[in-house]
PQR file with spaces between the fields and no chain letter, atoms N, CA, C, O and H, PARSE charges and radii, in Angstrom:
ATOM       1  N    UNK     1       0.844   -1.181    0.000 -0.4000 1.5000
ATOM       2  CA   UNK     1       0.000    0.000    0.000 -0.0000 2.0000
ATOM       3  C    UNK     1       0.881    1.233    0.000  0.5500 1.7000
ATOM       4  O    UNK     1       2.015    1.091    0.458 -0.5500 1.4000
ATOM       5  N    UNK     2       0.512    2.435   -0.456 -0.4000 1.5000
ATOM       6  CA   UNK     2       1.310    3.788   -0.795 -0.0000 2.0000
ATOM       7  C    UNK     2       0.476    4.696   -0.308  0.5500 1.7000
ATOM       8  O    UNK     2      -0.708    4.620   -0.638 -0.5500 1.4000
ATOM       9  H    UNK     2      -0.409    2.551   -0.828  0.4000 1.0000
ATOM      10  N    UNK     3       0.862    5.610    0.464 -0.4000 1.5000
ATOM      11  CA   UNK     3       0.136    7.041    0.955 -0.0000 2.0000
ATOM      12  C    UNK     3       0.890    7.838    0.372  0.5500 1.7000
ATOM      13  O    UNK     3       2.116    7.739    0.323 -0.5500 1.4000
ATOM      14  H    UNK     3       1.823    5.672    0.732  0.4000 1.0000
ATOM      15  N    UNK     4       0.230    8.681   -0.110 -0.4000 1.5000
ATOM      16  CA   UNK     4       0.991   10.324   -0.795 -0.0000 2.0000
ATOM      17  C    UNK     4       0.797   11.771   -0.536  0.5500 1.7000
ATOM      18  O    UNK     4      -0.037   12.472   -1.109 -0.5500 1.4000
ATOM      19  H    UNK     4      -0.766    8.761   -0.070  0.4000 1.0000
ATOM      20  N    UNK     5       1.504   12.099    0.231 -0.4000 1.5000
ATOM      21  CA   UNK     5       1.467   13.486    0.973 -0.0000 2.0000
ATOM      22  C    UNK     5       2.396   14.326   -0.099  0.5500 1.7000
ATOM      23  O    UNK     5       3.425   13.879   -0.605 -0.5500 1.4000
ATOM      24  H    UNK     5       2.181   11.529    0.696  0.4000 1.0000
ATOM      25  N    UNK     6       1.881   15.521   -0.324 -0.4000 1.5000
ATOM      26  CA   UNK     6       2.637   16.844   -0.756 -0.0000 2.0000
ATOM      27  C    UNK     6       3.259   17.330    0.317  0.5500 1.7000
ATOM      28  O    UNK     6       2.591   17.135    1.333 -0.5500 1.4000
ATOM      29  H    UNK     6       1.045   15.884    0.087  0.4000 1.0000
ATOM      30  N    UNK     7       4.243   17.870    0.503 -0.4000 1.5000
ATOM      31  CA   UNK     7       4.659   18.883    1.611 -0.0000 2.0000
ATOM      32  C    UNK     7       5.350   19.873    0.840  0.5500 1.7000
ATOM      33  O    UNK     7       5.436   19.880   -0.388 -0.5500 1.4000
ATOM      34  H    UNK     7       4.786   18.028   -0.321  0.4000 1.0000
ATOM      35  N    UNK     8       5.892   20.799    1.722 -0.4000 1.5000
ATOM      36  CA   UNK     8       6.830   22.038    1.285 -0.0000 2.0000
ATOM      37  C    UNK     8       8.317   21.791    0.530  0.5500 1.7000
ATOM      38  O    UNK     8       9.385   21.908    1.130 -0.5500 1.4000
ATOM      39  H    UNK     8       5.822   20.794    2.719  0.4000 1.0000
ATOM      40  N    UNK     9       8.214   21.477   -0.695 -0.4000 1.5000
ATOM      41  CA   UNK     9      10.243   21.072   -1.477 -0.0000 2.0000
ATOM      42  C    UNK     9       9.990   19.727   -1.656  0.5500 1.7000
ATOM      43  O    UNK     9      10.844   19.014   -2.182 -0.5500 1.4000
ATOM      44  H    UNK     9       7.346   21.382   -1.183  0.4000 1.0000
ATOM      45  N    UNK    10       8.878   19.265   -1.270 -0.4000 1.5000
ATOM      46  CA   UNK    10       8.626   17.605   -2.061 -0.0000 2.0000
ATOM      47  C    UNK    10       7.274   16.524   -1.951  0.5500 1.7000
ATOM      48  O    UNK    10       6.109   16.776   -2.261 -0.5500 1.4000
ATOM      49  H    UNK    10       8.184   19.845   -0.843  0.4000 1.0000
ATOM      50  N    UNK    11       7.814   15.293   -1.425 -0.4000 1.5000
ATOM      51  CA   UNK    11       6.131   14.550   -1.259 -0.0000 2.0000
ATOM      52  C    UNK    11       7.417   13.828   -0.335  0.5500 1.7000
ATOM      53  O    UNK    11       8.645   13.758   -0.281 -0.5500 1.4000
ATOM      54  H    UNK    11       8.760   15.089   -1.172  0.4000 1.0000
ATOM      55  N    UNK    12       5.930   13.266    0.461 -0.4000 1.5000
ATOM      56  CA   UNK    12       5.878   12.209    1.565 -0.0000 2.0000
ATOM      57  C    UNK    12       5.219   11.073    1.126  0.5500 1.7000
ATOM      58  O    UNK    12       4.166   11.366    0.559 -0.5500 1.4000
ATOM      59  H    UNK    12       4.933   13.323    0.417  0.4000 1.0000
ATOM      60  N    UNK    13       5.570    9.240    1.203 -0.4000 1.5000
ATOM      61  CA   UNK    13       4.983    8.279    0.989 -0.0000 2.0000
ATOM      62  C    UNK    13       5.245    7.333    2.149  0.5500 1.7000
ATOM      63  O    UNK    13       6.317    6.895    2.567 -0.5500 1.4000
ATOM      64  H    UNK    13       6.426    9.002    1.663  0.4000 1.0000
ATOM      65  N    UNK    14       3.884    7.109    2.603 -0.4000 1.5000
ATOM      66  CA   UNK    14       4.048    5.705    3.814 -0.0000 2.0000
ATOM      67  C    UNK    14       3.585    4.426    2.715  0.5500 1.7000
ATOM      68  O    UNK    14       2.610    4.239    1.988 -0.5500 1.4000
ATOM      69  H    UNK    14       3.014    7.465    2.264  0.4000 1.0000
ATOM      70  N    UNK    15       4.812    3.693    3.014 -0.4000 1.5000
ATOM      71  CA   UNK    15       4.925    2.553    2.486 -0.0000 2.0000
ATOM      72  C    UNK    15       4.531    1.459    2.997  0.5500 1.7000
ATOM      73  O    UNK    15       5.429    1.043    3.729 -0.5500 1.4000
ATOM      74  H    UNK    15       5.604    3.845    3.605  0.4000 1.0000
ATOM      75  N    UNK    16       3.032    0.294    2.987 -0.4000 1.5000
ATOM      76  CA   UNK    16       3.710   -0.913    3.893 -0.0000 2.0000
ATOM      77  C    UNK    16       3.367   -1.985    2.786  0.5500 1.7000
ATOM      78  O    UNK    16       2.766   -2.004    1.712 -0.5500 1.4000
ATOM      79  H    UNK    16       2.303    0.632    2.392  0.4000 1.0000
ATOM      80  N    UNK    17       3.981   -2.774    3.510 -0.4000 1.5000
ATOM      81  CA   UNK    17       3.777   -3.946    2.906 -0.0000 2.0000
ATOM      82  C    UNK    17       2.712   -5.195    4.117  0.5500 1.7000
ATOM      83  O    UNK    17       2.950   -5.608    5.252 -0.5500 1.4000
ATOM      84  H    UNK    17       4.469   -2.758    4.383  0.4000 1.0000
ATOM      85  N    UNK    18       1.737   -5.397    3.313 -0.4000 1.5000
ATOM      86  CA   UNK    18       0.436   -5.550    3.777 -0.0000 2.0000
ATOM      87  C    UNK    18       1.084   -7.401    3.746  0.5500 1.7000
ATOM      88  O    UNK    18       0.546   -7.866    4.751 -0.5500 1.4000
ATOM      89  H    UNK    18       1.544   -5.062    2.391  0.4000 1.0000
ATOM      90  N    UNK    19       1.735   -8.296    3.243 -0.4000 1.5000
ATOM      91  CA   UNK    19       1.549   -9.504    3.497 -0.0000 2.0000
ATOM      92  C    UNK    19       2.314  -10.021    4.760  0.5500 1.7000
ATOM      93  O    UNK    19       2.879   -9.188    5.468 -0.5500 1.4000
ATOM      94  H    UNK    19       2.172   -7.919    2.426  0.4000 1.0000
ATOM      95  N    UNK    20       2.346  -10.872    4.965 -0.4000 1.5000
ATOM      96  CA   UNK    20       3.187  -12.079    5.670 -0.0000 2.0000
ATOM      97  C    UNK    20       4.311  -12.614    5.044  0.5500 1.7000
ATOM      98  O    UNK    20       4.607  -13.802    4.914 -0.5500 1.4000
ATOM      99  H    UNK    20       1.887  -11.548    4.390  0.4000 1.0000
ATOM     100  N    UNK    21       4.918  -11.603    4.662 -0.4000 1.5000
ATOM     101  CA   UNK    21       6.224  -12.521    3.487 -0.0000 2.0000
ATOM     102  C    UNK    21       7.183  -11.320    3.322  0.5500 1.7000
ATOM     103  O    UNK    21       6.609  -10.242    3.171 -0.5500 1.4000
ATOM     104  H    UNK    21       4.678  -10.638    4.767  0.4000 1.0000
ATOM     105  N    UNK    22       8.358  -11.302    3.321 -0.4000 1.5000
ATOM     106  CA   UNK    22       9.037  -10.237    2.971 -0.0000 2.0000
ATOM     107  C    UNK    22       8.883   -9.664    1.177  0.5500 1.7000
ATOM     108  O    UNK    22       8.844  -10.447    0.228 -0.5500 1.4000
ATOM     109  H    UNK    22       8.824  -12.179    3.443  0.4000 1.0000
ATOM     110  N    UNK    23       8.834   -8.577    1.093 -0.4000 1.5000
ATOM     111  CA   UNK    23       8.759   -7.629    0.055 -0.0000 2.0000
ATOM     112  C    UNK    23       9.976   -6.679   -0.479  0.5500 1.7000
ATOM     113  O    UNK    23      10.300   -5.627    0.073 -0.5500 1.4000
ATOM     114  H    UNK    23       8.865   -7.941    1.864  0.4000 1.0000
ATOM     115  N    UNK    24      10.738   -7.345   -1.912 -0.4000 1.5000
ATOM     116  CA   UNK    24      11.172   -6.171   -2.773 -0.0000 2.0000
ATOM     117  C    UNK    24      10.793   -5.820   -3.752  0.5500 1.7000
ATOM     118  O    UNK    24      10.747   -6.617   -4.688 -0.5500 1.4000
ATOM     119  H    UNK    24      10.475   -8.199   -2.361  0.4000 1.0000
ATOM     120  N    UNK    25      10.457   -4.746   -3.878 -0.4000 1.5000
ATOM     121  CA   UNK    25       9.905   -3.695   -4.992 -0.0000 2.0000
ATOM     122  C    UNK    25      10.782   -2.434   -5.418  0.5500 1.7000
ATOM     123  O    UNK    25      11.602   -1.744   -4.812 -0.5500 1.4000
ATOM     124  H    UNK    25      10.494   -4.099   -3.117  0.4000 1.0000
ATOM     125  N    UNK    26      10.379   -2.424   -6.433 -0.4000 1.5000
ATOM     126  CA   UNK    26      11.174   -1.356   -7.493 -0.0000 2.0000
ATOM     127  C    UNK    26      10.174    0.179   -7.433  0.5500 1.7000
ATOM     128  O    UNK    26       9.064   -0.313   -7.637 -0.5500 1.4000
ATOM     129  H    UNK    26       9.713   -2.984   -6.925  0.4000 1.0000
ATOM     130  N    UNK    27      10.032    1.069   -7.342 -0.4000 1.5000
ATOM     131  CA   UNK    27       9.364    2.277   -7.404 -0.0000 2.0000
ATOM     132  C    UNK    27      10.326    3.328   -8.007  0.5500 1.7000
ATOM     133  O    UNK    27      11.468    3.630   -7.661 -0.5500 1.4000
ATOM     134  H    UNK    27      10.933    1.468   -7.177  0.4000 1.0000
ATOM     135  N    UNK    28       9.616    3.759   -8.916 -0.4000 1.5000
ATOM     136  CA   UNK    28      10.284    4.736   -9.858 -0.0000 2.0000
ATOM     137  C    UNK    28       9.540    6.119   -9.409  0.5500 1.7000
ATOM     138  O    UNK    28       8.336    6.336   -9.272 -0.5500 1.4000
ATOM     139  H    UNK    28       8.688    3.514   -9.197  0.4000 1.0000
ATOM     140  N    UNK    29      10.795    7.081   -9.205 -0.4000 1.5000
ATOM     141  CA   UNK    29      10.358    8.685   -8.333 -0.0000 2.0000
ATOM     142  C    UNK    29       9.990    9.321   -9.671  0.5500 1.7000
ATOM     143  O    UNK    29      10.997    9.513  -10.352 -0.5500 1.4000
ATOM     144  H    UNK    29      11.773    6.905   -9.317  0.4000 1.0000
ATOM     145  N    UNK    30       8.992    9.660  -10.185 -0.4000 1.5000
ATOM     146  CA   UNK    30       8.834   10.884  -11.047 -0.0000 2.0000
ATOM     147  C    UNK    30       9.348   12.055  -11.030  0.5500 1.7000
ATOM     148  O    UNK    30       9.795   12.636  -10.041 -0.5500 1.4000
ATOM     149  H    UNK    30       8.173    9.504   -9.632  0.4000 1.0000
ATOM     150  N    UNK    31       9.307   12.410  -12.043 -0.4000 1.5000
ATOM     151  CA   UNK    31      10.112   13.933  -11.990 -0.0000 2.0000
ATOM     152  C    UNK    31      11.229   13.940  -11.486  0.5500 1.7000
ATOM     153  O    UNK    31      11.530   12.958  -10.808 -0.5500 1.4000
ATOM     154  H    UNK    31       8.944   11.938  -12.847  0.4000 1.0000
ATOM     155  N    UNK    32      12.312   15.150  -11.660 -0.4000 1.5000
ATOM     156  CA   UNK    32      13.372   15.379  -11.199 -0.0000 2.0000
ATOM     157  C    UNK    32      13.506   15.261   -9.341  0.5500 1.7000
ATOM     158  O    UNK    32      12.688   15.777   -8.580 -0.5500 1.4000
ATOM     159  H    UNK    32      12.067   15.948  -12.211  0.4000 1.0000
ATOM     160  N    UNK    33      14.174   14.825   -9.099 -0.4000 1.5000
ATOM     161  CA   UNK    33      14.347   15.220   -7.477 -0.0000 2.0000
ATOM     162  C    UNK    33      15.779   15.696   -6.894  0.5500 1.7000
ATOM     163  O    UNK    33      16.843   15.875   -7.487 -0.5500 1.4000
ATOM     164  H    UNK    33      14.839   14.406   -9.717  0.4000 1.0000
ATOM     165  N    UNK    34      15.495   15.816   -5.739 -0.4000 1.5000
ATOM     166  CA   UNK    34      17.322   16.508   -5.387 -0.0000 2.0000
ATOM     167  C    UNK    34      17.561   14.791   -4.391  0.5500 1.7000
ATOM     168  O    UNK    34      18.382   13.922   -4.684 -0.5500 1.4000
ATOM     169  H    UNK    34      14.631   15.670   -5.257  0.4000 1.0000
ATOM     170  N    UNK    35      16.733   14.760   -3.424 -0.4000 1.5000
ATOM     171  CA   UNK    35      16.964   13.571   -2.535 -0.0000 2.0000
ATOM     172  C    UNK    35      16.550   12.427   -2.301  0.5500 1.7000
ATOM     173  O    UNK    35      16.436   12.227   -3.511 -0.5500 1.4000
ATOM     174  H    UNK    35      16.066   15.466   -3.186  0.4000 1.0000
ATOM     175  N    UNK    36      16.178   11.378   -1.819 -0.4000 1.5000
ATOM     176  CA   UNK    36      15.231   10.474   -1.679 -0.0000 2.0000
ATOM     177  C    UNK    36      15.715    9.650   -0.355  0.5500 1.7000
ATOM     178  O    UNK    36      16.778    9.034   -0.269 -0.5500 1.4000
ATOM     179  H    UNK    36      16.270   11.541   -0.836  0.4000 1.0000
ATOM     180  N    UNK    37      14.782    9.759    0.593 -0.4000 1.5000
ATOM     181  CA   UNK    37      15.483    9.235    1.975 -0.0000 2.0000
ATOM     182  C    UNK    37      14.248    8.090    2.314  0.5500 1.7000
ATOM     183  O    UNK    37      13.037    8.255    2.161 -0.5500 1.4000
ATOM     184  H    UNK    37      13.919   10.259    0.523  0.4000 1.0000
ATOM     185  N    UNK    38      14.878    7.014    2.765 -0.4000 1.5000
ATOM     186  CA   UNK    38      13.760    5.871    3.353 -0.0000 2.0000
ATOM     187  C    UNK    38      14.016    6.254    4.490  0.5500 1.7000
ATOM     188  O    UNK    38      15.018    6.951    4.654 -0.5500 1.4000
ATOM     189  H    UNK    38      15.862    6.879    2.888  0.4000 1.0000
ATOM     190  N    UNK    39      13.155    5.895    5.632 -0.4000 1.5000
ATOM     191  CA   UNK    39      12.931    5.915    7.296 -0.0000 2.0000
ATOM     192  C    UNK    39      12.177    5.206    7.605  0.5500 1.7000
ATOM     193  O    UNK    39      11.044    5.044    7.151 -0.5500 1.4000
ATOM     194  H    UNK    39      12.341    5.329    5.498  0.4000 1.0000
ATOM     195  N    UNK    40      12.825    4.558    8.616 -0.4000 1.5000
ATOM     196  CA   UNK    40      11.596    3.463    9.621 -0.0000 2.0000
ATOM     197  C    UNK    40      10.962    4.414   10.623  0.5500 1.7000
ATOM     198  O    UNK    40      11.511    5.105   11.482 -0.5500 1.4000
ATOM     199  H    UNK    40      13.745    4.689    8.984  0.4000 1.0000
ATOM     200  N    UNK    41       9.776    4.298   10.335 -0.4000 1.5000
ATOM     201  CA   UNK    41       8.628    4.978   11.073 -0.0000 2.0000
ATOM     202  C    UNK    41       9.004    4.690   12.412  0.5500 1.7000
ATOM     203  O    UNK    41       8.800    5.733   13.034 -0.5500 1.4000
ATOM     204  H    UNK    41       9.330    3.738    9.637  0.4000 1.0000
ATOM     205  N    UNK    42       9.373    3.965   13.054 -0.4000 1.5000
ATOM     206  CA   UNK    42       9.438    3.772   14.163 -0.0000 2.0000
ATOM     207  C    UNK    42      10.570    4.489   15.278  0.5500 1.7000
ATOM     208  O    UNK    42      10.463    4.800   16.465 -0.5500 1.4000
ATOM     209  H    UNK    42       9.539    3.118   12.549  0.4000 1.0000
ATOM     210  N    UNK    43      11.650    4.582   14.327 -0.4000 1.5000
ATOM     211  CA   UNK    43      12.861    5.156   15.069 -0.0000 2.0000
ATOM     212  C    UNK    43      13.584    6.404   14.517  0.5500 1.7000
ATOM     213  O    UNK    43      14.587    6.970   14.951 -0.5500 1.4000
ATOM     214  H    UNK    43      11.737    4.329   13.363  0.4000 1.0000
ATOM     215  N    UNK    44      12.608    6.756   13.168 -0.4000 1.5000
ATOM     216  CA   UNK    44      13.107    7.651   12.685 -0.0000 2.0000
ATOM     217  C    UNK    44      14.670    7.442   11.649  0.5500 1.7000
ATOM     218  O    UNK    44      14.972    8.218   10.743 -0.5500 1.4000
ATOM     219  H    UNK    44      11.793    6.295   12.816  0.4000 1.0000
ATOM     220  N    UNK    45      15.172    6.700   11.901 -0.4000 1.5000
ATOM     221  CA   UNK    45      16.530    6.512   11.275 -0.0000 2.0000
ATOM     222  C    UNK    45      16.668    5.748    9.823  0.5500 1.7000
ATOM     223  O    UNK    45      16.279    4.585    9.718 -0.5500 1.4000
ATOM     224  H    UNK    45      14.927    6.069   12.637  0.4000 1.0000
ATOM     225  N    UNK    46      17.204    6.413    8.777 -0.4000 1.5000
ATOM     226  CA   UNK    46      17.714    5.635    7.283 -0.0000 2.0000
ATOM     227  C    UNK    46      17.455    3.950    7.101  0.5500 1.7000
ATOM     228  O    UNK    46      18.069    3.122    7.774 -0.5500 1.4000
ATOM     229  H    UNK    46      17.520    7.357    8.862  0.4000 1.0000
ATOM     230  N    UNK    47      16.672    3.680    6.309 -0.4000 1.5000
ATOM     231  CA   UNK    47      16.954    2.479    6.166 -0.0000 2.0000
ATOM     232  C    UNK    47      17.566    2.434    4.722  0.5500 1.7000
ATOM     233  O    UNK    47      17.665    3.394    3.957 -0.5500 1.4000
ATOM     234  H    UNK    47      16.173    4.353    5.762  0.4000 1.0000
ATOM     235  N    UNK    48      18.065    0.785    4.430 -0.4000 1.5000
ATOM     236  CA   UNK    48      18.963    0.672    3.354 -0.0000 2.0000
ATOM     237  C    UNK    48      18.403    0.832    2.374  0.5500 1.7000
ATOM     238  O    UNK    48      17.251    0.408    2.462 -0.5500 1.4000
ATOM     239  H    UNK    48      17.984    0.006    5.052  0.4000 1.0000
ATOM     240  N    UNK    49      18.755    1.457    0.958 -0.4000 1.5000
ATOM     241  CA   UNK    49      17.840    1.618   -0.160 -0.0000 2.0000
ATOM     242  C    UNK    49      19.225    1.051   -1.024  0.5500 1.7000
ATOM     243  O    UNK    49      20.350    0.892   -0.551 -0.5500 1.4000
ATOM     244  H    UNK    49      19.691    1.801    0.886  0.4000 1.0000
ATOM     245  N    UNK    50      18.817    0.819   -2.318 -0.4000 1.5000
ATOM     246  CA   UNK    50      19.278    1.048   -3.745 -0.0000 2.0000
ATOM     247  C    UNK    50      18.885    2.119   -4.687  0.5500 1.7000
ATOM     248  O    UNK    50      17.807    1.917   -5.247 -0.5500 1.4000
ATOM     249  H    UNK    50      17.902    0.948   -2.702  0.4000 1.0000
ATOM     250  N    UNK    51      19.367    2.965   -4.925 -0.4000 1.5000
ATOM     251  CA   UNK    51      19.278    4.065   -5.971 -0.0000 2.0000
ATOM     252  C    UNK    51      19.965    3.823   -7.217  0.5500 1.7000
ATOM     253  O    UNK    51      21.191    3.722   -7.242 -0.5500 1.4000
ATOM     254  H    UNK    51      20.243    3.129   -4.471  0.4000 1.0000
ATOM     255  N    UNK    52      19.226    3.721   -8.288 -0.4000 1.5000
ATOM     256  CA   UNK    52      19.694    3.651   -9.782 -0.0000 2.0000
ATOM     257  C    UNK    52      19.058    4.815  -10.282  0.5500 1.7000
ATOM     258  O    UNK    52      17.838    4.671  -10.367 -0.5500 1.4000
ATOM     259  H    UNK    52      18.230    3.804   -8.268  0.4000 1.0000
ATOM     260  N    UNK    53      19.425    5.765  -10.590 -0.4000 1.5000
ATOM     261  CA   UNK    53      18.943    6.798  -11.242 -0.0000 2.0000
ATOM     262  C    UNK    53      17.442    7.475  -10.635  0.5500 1.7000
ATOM     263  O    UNK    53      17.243    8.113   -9.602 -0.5500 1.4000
ATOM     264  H    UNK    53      20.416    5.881  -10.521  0.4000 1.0000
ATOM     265  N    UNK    54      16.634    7.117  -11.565 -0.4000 1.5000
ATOM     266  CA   UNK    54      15.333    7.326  -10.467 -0.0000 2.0000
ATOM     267  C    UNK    54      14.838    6.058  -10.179  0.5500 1.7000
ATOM     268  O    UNK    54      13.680    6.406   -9.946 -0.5500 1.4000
ATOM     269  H    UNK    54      16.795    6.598  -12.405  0.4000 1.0000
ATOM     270  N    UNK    55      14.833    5.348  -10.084 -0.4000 1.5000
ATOM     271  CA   UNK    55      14.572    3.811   -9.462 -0.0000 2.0000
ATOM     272  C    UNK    55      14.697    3.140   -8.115  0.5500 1.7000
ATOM     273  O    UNK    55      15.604    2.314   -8.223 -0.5500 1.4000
ATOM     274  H    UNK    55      15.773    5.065  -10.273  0.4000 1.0000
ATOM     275  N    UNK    56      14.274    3.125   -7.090 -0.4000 1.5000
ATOM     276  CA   UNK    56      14.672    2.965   -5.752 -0.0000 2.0000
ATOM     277  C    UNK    56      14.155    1.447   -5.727  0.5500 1.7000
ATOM     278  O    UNK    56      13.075    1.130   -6.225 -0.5500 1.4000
ATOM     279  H    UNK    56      13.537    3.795   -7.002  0.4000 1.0000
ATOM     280  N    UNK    57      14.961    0.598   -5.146 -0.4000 1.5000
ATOM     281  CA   UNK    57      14.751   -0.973   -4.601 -0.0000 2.0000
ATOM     282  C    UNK    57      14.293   -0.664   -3.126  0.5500 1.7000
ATOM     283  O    UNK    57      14.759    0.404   -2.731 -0.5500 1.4000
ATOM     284  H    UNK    57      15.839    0.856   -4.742  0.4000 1.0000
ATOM     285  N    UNK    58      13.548   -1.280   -2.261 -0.4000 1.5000
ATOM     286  CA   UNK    58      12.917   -0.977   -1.358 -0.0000 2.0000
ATOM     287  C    UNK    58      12.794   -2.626   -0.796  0.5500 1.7000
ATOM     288  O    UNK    58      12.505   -3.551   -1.554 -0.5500 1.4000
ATOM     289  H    UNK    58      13.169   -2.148   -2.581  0.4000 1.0000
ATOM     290  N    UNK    59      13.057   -2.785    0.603 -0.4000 1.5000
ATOM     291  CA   UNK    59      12.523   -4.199    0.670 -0.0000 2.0000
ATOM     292  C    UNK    59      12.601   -3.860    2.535  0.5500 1.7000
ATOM     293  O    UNK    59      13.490   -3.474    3.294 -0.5500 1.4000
ATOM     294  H    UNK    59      13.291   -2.033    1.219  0.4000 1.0000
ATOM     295  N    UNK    60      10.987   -4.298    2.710 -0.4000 1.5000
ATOM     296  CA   UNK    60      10.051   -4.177    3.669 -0.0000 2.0000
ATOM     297  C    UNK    60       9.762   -5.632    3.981  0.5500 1.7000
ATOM     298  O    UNK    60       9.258   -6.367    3.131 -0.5500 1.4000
ATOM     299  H    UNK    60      10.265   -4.612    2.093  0.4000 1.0000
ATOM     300  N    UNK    61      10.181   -6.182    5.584 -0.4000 1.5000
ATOM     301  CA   UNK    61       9.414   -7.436    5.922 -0.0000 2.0000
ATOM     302  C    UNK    61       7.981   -6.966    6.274  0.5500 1.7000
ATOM     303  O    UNK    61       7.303   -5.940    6.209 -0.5500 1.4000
ATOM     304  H    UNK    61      10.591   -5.585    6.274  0.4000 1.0000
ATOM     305  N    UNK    62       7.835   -8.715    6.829 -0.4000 1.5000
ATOM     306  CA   UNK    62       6.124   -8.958    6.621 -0.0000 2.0000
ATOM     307  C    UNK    62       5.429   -7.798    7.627  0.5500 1.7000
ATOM     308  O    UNK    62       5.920   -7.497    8.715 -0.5500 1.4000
ATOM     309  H    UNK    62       8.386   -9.548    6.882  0.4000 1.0000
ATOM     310  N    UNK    63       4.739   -7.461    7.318 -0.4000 1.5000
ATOM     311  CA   UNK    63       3.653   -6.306    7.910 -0.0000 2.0000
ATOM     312  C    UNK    63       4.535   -5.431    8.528  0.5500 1.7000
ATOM     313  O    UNK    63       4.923   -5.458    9.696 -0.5500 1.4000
ATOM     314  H    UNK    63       4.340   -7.705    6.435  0.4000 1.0000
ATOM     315  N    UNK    64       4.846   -4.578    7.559 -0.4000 1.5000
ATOM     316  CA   UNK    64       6.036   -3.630    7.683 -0.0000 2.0000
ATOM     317  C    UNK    64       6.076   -2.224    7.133  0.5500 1.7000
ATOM     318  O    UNK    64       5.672   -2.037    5.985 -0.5500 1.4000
ATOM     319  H    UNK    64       4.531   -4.556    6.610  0.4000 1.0000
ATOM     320  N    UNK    65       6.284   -1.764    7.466 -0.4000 1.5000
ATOM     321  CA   UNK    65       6.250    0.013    6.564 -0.0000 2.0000
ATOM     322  C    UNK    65       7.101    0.664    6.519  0.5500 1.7000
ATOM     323  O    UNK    65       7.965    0.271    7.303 -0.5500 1.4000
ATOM     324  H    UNK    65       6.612   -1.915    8.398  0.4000 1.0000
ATOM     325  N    UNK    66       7.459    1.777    5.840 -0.4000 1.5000
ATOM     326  CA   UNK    66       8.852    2.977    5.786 -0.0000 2.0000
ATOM     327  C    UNK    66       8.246    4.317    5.097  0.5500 1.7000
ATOM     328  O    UNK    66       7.128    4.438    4.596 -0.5500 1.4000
ATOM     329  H    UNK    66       6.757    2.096    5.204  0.4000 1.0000
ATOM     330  N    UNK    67       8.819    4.862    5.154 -0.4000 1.5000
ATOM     331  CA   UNK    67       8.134    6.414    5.054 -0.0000 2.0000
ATOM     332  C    UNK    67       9.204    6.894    4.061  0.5500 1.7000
ATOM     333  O    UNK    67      10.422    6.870    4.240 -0.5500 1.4000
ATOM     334  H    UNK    67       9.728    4.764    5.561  0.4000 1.0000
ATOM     335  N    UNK    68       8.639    7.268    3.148 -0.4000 1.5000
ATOM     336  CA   UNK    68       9.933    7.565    1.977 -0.0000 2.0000
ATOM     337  C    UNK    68      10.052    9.476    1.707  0.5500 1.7000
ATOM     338  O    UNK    68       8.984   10.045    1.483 -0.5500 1.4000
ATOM     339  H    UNK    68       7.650    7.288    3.002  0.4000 1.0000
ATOM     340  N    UNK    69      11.302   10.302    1.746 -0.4000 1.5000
ATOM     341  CA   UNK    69      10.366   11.592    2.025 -0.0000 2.0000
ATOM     342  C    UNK    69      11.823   11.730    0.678  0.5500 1.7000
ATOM     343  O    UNK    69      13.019   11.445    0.720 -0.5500 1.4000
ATOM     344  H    UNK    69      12.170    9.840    1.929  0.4000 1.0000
ATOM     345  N    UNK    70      10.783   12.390   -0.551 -0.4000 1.5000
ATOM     346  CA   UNK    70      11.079   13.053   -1.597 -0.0000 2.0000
ATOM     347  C    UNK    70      11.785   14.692   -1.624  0.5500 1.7000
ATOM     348  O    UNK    70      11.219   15.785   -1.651 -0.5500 1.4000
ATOM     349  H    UNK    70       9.811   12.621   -0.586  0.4000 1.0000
ATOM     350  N    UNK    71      12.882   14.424   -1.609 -0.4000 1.5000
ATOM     351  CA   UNK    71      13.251   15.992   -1.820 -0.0000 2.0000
ATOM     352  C    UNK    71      13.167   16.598   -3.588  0.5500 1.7000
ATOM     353  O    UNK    71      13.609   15.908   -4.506 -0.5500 1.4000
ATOM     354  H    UNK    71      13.342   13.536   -1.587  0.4000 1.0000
ATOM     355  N    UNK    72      12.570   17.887   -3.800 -0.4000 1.5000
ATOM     356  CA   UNK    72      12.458   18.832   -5.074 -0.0000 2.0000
ATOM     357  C    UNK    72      12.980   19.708   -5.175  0.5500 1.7000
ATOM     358  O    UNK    72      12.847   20.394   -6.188 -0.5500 1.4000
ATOM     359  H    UNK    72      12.211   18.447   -3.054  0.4000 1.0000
């Protein structure tokens, strides 16, 4: 599931992953951006990403979420 917030210099997305199974997915950032930061909702702190250009790898265990905050 994806939530999409606008904010001030970019967008906000809460990410989870709704199964019982670990999850990697590919999500492609539209448009130009300056940053792209994952965070565990929980502690606030970076989690690991892959960045290929605009392409982010993302991988969330089972009933799990991250908050992805778009810099513009």
């Amino acid at each position: 599931s994806v939530a999409r917030r606008r904010v001030a210099g970019g967008d906000v997305y809460f990410l989870f992953n709704e199964s019982y199974e670990e999850m990697t997915e590919q999500v492609r950032i539209a448009a130009s951006f300056a940053k792209a930061t994952l965070l565990d909702p929980d502690t606030g702190q970076p989690l690991p990403t892959v960045l290929e250009g605009d392409v982010l790898t993302i991988t969330l265990g089972p009933v799990r979420s991250a908050v992805l905050s778009v810099e513009r």
